[in-house]
C-alpha positions as a LaTeX table, in Angstrom:
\begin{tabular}{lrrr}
\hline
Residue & $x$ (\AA) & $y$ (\AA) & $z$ (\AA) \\
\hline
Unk1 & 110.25 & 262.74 & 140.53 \\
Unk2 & 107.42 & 264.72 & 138.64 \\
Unk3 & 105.05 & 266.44 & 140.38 \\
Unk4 & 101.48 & 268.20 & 139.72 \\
Unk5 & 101.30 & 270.31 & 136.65 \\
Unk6 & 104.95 & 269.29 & 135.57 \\
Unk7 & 105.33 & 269.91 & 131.50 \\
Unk8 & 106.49 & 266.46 & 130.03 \\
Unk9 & 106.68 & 264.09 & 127.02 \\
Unk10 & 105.51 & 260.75 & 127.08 \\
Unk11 & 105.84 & 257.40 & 124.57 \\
Unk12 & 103.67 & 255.07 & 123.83 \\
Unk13 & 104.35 & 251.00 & 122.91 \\
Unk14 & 101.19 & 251.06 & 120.90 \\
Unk15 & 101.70 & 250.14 & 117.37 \\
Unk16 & 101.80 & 252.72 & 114.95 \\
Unk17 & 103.03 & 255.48 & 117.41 \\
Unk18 & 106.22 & 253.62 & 118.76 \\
Unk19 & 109.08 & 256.62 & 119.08 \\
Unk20 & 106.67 & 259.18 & 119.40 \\
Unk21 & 107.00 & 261.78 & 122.15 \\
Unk22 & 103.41 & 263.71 & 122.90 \\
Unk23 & 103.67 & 266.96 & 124.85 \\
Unk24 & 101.76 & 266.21 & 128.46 \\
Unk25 & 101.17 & 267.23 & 132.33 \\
Unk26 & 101.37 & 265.74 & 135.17 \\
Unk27 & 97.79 & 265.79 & 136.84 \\
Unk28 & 98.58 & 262.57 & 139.86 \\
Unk29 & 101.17 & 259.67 & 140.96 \\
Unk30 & 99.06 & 256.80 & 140.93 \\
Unk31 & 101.40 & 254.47 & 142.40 \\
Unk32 & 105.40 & 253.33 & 142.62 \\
Unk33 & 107.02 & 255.25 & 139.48 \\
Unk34 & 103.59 & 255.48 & 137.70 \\
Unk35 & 101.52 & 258.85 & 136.80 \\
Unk36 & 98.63 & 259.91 & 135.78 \\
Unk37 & 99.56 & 262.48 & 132.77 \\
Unk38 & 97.05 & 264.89 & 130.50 \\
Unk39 & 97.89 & 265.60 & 127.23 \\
Unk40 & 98.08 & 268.79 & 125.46 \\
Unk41 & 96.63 & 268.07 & 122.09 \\
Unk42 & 95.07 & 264.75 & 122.12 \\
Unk43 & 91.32 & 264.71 & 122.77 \\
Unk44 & 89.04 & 262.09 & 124.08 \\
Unk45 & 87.08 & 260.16 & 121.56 \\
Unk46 & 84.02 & 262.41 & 122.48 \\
Unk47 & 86.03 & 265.58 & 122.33 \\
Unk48 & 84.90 & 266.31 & 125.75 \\
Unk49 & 88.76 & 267.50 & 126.72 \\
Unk50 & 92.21 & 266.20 & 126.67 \\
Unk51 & 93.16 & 262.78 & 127.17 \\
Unk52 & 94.63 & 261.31 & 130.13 \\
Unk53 & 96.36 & 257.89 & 130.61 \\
Unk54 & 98.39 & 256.43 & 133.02 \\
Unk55 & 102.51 & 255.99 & 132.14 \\
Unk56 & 105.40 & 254.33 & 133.81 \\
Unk57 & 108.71 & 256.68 & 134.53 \\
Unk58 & 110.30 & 254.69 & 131.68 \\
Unk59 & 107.53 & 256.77 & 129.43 \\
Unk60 & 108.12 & 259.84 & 130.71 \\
Unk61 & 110.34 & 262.77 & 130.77 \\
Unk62 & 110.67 & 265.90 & 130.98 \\
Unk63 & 109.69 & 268.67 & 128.53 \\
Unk64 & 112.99 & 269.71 & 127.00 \\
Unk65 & 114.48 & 273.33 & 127.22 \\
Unk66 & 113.80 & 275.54 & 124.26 \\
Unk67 & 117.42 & 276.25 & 123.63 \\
Unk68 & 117.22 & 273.20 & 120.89 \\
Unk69 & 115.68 & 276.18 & 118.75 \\
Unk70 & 117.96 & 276.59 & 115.45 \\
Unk71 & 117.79 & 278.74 & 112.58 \\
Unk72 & 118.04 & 276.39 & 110.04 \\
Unk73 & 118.78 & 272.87 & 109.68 \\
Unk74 & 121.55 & 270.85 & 107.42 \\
Unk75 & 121.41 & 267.66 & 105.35 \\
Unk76 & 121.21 & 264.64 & 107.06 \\
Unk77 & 120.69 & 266.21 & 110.70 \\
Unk78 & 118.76 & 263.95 & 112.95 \\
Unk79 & 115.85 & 266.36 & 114.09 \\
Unk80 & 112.43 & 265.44 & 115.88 \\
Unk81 & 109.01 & 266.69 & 113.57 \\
Unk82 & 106.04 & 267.65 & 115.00 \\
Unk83 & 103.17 & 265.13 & 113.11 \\
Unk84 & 99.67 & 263.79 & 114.27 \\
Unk85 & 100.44 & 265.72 & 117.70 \\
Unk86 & 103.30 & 264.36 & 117.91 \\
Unk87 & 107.54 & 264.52 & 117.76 \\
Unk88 & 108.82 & 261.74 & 115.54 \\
Unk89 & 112.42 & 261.23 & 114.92 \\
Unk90 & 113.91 & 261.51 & 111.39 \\
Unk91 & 116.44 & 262.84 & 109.15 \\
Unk92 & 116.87 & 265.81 & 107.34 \\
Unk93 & 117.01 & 264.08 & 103.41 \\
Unk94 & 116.62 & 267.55 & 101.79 \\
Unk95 & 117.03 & 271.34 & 101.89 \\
Unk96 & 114.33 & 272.48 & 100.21 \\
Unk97 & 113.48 & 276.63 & 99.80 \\
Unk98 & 111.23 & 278.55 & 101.94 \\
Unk99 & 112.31 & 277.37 & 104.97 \\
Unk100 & 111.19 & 273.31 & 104.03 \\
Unk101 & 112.71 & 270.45 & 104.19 \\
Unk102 & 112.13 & 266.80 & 103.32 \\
Unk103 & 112.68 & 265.12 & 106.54 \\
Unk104 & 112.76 & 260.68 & 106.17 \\
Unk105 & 111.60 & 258.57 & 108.62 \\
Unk106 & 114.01 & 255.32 & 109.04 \\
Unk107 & 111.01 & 253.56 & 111.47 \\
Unk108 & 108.61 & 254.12 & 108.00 \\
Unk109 & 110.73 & 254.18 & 105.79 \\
Unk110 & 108.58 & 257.12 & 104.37 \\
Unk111 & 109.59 & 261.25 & 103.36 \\
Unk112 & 107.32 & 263.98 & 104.19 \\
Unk113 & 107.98 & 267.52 & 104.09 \\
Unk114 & 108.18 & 270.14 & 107.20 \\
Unk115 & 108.03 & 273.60 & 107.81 \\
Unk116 & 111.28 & 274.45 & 109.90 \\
Unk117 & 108.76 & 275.49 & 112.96 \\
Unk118 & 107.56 & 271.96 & 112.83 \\
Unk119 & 111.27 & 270.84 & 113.43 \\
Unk120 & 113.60 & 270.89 & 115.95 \\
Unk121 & 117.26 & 269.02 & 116.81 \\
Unk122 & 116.64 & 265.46 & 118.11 \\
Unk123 & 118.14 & 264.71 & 121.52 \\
Unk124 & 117.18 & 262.07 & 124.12 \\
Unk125 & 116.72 & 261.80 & 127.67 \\
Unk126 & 119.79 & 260.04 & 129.26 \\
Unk127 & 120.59 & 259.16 & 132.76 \\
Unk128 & 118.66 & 262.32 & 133.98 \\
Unk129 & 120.10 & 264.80 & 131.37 \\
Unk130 & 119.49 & 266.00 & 127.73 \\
Unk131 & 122.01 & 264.77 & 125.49 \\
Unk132 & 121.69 & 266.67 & 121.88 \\
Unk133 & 122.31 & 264.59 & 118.58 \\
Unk134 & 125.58 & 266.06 & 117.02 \\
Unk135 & 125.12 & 268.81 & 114.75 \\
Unk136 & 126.31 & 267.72 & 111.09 \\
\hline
\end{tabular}
């Protein structure tokens, strides 16, 4: 399914980080439908290099295409922001100038503004394809 050196994203269960997607590699298959992935900007607690952690297929997929690059973005479009290393899904709740916008986050229930190069369209990772949210 994924082998050496494959780009991917990968989700975590742990609390706090639930519906985050963090930008990986495949180093190893350790097993049946489990890998051995390093990640691109976490660090290990000693800042000795990038994390790695083990994650089931159901965690992983692949790094999607860069054609999900937009000029701009409208009101209330569902787009994924790049935060604490990581893609989080939310909402666009405000145009705002300079190429900002106020982006809410259903999950937190909290609003946080983004550059637009820190955005870009949500879409998920269904049945083997990328399926792209509908663009308001």
């Amino acid at each position: 399914m994924f082998s050496k050196g494959t780009l991917v994203e990968v989700s975590t269960d742990e609390d706090g980080f639930e519906g985050a997607w963090f930008a990986a590699s495949i180093v190893k298959a350790v097993g049946k439908d489990k890998f051995l992935v390093q990640y691109q900007s976490l660090r290990t607690d000693d800042d000795s290099g990038f994390l790695t952690e083990e994650f089931d297929t159901l965690h992983i997929r692949p790094s999607p295409p860069e054609t999900f690059v937009v000029d701009r973005f409208n009101l209330f479009e569902e787009v994924d922001a790049l935060y604490n290393d990581g893609w989080w899904v939310g909402v666009i709740s405000k145009v705002l100038g300079g190429s900002k916008y106020l982006i809410y986050f259903r999950d937190t229930d909290e609003e946080m503004e983004f550059k637009h190069s820190d955005l870009r369209l949500h879409h998920d990772w269904i049945d083997g394809k990328w399926i792209m949210a509908s663009r308001v």
